[in-house]
C-alpha positions as CSV (number, residue, x, y, z in Angstrom):
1,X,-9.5,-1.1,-17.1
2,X,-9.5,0.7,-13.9
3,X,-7.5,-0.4,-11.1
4,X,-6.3,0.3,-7.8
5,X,-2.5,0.4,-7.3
6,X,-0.8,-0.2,-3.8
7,X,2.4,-0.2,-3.1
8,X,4.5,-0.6,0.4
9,X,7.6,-0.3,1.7
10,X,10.1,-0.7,5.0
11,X,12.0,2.8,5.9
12,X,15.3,2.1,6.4
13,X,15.5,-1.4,4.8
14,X,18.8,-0.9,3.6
15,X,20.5,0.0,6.8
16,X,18.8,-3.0,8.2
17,X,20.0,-5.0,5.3
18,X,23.5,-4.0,6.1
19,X,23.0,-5.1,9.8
20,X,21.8,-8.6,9.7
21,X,23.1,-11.9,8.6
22,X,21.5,-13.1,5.3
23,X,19.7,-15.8,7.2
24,X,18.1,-14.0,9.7
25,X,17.5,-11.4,7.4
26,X,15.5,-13.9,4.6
27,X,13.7,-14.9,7.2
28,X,12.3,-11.6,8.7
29,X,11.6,-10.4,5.4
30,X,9.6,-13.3,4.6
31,X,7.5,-13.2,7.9
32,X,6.7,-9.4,7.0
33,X,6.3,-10.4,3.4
34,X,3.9,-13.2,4.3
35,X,1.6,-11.0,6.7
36,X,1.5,-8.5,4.4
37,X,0.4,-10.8,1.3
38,X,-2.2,-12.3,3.6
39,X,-4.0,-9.1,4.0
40,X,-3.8,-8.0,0.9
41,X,-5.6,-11.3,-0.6
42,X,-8.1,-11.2,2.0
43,X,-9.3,-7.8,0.6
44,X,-9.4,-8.3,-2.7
45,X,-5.6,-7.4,-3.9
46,X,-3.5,-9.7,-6.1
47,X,0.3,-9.0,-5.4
48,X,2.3,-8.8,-8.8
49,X,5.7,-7.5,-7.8
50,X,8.1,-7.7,-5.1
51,X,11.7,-6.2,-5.6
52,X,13.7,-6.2,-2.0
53,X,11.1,-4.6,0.5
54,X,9.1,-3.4,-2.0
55,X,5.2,-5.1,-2.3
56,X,3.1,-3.9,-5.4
57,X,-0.8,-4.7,-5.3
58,X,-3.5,-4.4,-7.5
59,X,-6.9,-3.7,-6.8
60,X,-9.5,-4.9,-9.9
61,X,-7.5,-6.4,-12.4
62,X,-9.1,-9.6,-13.1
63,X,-12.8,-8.5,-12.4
64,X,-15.0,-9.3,-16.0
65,X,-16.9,-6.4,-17.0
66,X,-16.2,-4.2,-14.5
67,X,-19.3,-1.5,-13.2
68,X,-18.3,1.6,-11.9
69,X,-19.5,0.8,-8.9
70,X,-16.8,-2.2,-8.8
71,X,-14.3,0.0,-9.2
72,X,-15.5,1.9,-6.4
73,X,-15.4,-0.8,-4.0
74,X,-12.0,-2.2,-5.4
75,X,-10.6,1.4,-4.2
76,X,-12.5,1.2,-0.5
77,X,-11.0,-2.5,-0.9
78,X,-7.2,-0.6,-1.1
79,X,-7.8,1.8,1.2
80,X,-9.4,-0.7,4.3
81,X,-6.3,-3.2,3.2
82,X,-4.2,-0.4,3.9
83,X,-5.6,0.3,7.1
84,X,-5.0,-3.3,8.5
85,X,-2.0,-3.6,7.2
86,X,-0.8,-0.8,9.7
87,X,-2.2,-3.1,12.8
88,X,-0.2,-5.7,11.1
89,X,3.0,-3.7,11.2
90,X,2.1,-2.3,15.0
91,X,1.8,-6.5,15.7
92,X,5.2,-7.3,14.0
93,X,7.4,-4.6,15.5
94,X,5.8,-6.1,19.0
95,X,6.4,-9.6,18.1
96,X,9.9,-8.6,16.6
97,X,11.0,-6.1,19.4
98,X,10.6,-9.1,22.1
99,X,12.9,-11.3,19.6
100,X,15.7,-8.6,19.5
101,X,15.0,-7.7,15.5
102,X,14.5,-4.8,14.2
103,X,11.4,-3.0,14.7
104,X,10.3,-0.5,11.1
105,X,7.9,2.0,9.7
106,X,6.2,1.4,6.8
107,X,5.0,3.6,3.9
108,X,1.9,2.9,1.5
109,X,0.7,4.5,-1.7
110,X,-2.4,4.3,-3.4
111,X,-3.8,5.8,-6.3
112,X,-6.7,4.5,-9.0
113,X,-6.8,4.9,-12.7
114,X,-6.7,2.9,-16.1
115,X,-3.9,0.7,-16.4
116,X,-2.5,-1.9,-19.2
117,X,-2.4,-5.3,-17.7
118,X,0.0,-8.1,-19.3
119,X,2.5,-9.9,-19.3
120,X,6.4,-8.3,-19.5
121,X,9.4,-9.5,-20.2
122,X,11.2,-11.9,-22.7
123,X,10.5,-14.7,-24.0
124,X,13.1,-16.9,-21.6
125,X,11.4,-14.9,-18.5
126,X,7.5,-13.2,-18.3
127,X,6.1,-11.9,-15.6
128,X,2.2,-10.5,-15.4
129,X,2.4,-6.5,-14.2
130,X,0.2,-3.7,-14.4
131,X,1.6,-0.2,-16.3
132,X,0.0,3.3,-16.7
133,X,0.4,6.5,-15.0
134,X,-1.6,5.9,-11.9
135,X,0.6,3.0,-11.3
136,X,3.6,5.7,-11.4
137,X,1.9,7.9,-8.7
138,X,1.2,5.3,-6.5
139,X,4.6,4.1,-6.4
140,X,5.8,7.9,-6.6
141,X,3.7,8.6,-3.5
142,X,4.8,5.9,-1.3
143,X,8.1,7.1,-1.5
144,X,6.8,11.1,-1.2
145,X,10.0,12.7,0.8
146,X,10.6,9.1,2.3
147,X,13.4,10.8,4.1
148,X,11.7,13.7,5.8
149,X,10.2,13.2,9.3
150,X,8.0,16.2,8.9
151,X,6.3,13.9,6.6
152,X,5.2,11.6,9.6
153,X,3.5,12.1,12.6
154,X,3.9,11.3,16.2
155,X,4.3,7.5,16.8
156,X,3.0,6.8,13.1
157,X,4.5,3.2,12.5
158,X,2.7,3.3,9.1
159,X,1.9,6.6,6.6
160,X,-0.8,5.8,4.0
161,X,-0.8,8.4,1.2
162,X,-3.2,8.7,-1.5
163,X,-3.9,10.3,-4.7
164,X,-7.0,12.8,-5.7
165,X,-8.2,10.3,-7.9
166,X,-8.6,6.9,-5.3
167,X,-10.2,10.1,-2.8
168,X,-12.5,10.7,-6.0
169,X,-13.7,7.0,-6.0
170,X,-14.3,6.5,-2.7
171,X,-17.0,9.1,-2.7
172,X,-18.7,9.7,0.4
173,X,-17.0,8.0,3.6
174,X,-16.2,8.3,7.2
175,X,-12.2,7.9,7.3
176,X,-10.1,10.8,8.3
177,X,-8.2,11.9,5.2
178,X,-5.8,14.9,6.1
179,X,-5.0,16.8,3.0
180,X,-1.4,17.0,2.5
181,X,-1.5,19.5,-0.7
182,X,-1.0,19.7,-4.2
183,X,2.3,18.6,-5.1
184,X,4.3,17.6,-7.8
185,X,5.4,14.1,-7.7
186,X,9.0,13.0,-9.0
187,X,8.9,12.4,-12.7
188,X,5.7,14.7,-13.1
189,X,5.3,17.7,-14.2
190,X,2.0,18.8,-12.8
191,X,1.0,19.1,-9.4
192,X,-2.0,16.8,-8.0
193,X,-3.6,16.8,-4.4
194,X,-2.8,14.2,-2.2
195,X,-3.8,12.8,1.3
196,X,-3.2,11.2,4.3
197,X,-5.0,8.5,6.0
198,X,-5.0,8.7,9.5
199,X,-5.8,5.2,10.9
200,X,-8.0,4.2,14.0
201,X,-5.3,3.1,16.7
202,X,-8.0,1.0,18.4
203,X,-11.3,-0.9,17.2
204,X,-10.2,-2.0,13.7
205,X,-10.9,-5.9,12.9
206,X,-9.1,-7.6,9.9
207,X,-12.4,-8.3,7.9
208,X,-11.8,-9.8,4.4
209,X,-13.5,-8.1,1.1
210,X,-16.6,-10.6,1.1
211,X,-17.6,-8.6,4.9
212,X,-19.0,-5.3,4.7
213,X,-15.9,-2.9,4.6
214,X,-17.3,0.3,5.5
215,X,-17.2,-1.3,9.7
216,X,-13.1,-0.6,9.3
217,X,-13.0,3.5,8.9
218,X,-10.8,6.1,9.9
């Protein structure tokens, strides 16, 4: 099947971690956590991994019979998700900055391609997952040199890469997708094009799947 994989993460979680007391810091997680997952099921995205700060989303994976053009829209689905999840970061760090907790950048990665879907583990604990290579990139571009800051731009609270194949699905559109160049990814050994998305700072509306996506573009 084809999917499309998202994942997200908090720069500097760890350094955060380290600052907090557990309490406080269970409890801003889960208010991030909780946004987040909100979105992400309002466009079409089942969440089937957490791990610290970490979300993983899929984009597809229970649709019966799939046409191509559903897997289209399941990677338009990703991409407008990942757009609103930026105005929900830009809302928490105002909420949290007026409650005297920390305020974060985010990073996303998206890519689209077949996957294996199933369930992993042992016997005493499963959990249902997704596994194939455009799973790897995803994950590998989130985290594409996480600690560079030429890798961000000015007052960018949230930096949305994706991979030459979700670009490939989308077809034509009207988002601003910067290309960042043909790299190769950690654990790869061939290069692939990636690129950013720039999002709208104004004008975007947190529309669920059912609406007609196309109204929140870059």
């Amino acid at each position: 099947m084809i999917v499309t994989t998202l994942f997200t993460d908090l720069e500097g979680f760890t350094t955060i971690a380290e600052n907090m007391k557990p309490n406080t810091l269970l409890d801003w997680l889960n208010t991030y956590m909780e946004r987040m997952v909100v979105i992400i099921n309002d466009y079409g995205g089942m969440v089937d991994d957490y791990h610290g700060d970490m979300i993983k989303a899929d984009f597809g994976v229970f649709r019966l019979g799939p046409t191509e053009e559903d897997e289209r829209q399941d990677a338009k689905n990703a991409v407008n998700c990942a757009l609103v999840l930026e105005q929900e970061m830009r809302s928490l760090n105002s909420q949290w900055q007026k409650q005297g907790l920390p305020v974060v950048r985010m990073r996303i990665g998206i890519e689209t391609g077949p996957v294996v879907a199933g369930s992993l583990g042992s016997a005493q604990r499963l959990k249902f997952t997704t596994i194939g290579d455009s799973v790897n990139i995803a994950s590998r571009l989130e985290s594409f040199q996480k600690d560079s800051l030429e890798t961000w731009s000015k007052n960018e609270v949230c930096r949305i890469l994706i991979g030459e194949t979700t670009k490939q699905y989308l077809g034509d559109h009207s988002w601003e997708l910067r290309e960042v160049g043909i790299v190769t990814l950690r654990g790869k050994t061939t290069g692939i094009s990636i690129y950013r998305l720039v999002p709208k700072l104004v004008g975007q509306k947190h529309c669920p799947s059912t609406t007609p996506l196309e109204q929140v573009r870059g």
